[in-house]
N, C-alpha and C positions, 0 to 999 in steps of 0.2 A: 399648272397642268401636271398631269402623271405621263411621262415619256418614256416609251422602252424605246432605246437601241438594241439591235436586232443580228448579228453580222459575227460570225466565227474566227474572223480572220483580226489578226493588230496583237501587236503587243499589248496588254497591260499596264495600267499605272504602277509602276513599281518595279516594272523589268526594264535591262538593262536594253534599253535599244530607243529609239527616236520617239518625239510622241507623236502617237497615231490621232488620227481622226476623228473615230469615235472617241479616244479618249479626252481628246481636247472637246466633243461637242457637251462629252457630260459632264464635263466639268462646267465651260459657258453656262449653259444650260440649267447646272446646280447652283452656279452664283448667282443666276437672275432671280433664283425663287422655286426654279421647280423641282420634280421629285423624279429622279432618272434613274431608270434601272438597265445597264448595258446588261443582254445574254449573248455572252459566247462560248466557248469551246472550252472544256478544261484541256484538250491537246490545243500547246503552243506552237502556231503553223510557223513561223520565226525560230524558234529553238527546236524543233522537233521534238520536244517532252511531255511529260502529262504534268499539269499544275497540281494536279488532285484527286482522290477519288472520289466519286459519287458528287451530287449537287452540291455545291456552296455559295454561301451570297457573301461579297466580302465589301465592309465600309470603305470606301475610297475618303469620302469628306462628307460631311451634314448634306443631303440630299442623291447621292449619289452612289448606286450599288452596282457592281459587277458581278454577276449571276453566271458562276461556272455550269454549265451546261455539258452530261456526261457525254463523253466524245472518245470513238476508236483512234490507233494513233494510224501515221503513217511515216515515208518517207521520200517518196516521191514527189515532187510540186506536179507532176504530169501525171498520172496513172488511176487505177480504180479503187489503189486506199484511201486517195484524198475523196472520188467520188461518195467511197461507202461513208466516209465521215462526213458528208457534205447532207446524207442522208438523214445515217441516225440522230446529228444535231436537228437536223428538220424534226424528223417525228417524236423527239421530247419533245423541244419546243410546244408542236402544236400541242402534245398529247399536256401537259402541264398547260402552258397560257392559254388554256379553252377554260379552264378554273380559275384562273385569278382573276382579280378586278379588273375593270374594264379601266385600259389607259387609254386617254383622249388621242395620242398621237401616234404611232408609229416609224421609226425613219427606220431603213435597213437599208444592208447588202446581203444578197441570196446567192448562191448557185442557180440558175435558173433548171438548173434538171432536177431540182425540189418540189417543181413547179407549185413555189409558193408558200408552202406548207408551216415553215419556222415564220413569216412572217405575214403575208400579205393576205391567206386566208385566217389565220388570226385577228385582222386589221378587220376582215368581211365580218367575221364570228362577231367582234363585239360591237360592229358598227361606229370602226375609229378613222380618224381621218393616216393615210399612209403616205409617206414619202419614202422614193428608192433613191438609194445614192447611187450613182451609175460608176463603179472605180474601174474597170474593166468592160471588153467586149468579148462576151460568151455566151451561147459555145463557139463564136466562131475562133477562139482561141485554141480550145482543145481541139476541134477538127483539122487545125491546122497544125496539130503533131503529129498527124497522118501522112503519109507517102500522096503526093499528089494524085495520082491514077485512082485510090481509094478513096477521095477524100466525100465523088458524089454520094456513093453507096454511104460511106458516116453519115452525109448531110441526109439525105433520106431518112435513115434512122434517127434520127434528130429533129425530124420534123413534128411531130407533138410538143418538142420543148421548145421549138421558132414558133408554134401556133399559141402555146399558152404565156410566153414572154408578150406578144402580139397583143394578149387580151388584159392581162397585167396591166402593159404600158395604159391600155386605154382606160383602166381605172383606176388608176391610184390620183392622186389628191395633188401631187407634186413629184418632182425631180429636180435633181442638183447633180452636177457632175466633177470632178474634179480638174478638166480639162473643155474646150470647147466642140473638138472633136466628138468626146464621149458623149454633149450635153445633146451635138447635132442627133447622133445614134436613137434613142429613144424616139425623140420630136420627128423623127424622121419614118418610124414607124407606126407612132402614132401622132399624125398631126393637131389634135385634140388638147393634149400636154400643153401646145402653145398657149392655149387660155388658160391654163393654170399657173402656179407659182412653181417657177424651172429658175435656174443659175448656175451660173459656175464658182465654184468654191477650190479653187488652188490649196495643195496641201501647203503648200511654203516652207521656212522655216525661221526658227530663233536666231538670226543671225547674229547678232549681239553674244549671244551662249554661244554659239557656235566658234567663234572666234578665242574666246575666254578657252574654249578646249583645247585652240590649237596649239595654246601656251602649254598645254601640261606634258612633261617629257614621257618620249618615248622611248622603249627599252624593246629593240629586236633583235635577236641573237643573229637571226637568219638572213640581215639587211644588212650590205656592204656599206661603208662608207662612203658619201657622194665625189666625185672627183672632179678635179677643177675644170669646169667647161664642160660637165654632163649634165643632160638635159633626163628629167626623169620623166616618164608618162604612166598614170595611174589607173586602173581598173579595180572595181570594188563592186564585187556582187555575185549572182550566182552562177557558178562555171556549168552552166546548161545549156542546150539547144536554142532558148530562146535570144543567147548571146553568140556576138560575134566573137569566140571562144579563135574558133581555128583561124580567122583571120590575123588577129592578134599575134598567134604565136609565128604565123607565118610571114609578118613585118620582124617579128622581132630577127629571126631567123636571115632575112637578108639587111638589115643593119648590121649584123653578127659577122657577115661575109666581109661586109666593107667595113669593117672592124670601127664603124662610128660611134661616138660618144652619147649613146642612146641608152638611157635602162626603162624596162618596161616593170613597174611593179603592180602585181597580181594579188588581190585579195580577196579572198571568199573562198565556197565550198560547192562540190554538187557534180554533177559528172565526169563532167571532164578533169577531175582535178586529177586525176592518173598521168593524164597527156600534160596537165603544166608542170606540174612536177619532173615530169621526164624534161621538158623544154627545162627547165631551170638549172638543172644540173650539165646538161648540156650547151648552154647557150650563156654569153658573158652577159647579153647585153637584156637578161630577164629574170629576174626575183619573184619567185613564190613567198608568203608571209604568213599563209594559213588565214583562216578564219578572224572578223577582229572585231570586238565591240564597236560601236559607232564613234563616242568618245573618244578610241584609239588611233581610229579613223583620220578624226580630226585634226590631229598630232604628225598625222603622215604625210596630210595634203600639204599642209606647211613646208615640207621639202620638196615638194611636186611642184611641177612645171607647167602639165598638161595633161587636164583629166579626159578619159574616152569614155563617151557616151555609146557603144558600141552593142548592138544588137543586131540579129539575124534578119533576114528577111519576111521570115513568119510571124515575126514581133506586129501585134498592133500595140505596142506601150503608145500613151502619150504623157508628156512631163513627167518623167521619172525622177524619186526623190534622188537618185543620185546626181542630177540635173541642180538642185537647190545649193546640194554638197558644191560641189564643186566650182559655183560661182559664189557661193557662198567666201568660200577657200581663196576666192580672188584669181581662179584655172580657167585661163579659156579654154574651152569647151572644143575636141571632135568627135563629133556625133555622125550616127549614121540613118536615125528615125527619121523619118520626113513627117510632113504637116506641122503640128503645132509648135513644137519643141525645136523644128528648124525653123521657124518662122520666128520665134522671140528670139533664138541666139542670131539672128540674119539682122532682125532689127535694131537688137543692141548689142550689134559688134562683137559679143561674147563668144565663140565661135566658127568651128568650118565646118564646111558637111562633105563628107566620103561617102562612097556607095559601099553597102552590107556587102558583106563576102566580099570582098576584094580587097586582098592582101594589098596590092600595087598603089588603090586609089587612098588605104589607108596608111603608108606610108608616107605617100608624098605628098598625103598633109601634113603631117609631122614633121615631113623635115622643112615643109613652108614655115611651120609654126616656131621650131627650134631654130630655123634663119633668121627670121626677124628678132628672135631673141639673142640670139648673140651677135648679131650686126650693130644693132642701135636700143639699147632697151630705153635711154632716155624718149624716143621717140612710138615707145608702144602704144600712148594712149589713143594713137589712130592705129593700130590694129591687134587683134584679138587678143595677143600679149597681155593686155592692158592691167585688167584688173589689178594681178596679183602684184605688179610694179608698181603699180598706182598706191595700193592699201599696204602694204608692208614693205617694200623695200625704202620708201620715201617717207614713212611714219604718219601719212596722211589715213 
């Protein structure tokens, strides 16, 4: 078959970050036989760069092309530069794939305030079969970067993009989601999708690589040395609104007081990095690191205790790749997301759950977490300890 993936967002084969979804589908996909062309963005929404000017198709492996599509940059993950790029990818897209050959399949992710346009009236144009991959729920994301009291007057203005999302879900060919929650979302909209071919498709990860990375040293100018009987807690991602940013720093801040054997190390970029920065210099018990290839990443967890799954209340993530990391890493998990992602760490023991924004309730799980660790670690494998005792400290 001739397959376009369709989707502006993921790293690239060849940059330096995790592999993405799409790139892993066109790869599958290229090995079975067929002939795939992913379009996305020449702006890297991961890097915040331009890969390129003007369109480029570049060879990945025998059947398998990446189709730079020209794209405005931005810098916000929130705002109206990612919208206007969410656009003019749309209207190359359709304005070029209305001439090319007609490919048999379709799979995408859209902005839904495209309504459509880069992918699924392309799909109608040549009269191909269309699957949407569901990675997200929007707009009801972006509206909830809004102040509450404004949030109906958004949603009203929104209503075009809730009515032709509506009319999408009930024609396309298929759905797949990465999550169960995300997959209920669509099927819930349109209960029609149920008789078609729908799934869940977990992003996962290498863990076998994964592990092989955590061997390779690490080199941080800005990272204290661990000391005997401190318990480290990890955050890795982006310092925005849609994280529990200020909670974080407000745990760290009363561990600081009762001068406890706690460090909290911080990694990533994005707004709030002014406010951790200021914490880190001020505070004993919390390390900023700056921004860090994933790989590097992997190097870090390795001296990590306890990774925080830690997002705002506004969040609807479900199963965040930093979720894979960190059990990956052998961390149990405190998390603040409810539904699915508290649901598998509840079942397999990998985890606590704290409520968002509360500095208090994220605390004292940590220090439940860091008790059982330094009471009895032989005896972690009955609680959330476990993993990382389990897989590296005992060579099993």
């Amino acid at each position: 078959m001739v397959v376009w993936l369709i989707n502006p967002y993921g790293p690239i084969p060849g940059e330096a970050w995790r592999d993405y979804s799409f790139a892993m589908m066109g790869d599958a996909l290229a090995k079975a036989g067929h002939q795939v062309v992913w379009w996305t963005s020449t702006f890297a929404h991961h890097f915040k760069t331009q890969r390129t000017e003007g369109w480029e198709d570049r060879l990945i492996q025998p059947g398998f092309v990446v189709r730079l599509v020209p794209s405005p940059s931005y810098q916000r993950n929130i705002g109206l530069g990612r919208l206007w790029r969410d656009i003019v990818f749309a209207r190359k897209c359709y304005q070029r794939g209305q001439s090319e050959p007609k490919p048999d399949v379709i799979v995408y992710y859209e902005n839904p305030i495209t309504l459509g346009y880069a992918s699924f009236r392309l799909a109608q144009h040549h009269d191909s079969a269309v699957m949407f991959d569901q990675m997200d729920i929007w707009p009801e994301l972006f509206e909830n970067a809004f102040p509450a009291p404004i949030r109906p007057i958004v949603r009203l203005c929104l209503t075009p993009i809730y009515r032709n999302r509506k009319s999408t879900y009930e024609n396309l060919t298929g759905v797949m989601a990465l999550a169960q929650p995300y997959l209920d979302f669509p099927l819930g909209i349109a209960p029609g999708l149920r008789a078609k071919p729908h799934g869940v498709v977990y992003n996962g990860i290498d863990v076998a690589e994964f592990r092989r990375l955590m061997q390779e040293p690490l080199d941080l100018p800005n990272l204290p040395a661990k000391r005997e009987g401190e318990t480290w807690v990890v955050f890795a991602g982006t310092l925005g609104p849609s994280y529990d940013i200020p909670a974080i720093l407000e745990a760290a801040r009363q561990f600081h007081s009762e001068q406890a054997k706690i460090r909290f190390i911080l990694a990533g970029d994005g707004p709030y990095r002014p406010l951790v920065e200021a914490a880190s210099r001020e505070l004993e018990t919390l390390s900023y690191v700056g921004k860090m290839k994933p790989e590097k990443l992997c190097s870090l967890y390795k001296l990590c205790d306890i990774g925080l799954n830690a997002y705002s209340k506004k969040s609807n993530v479900e199963m965040p790749d930093k979720v894979y990391d960190y059990t990956a890493a052998g961390l149990p998990v405190v998390n603040s997301l409810t539904g699915e992602v508290s649901r598998v760490l509840k079942d397999h023991k990998a985890g606590l759950q704290y409520e968002a924004e509360n500095a208090k309730s994220l605390k004292g799980l940590i220090g439940i977490v860091e008790l059982k660790i330094r009471q009895d670690p032989t005896k972690a494998m009955t609680t959330v300890a476990a993993w990382k005792r389990c897989l590296y400290r005992t060579g099993h």
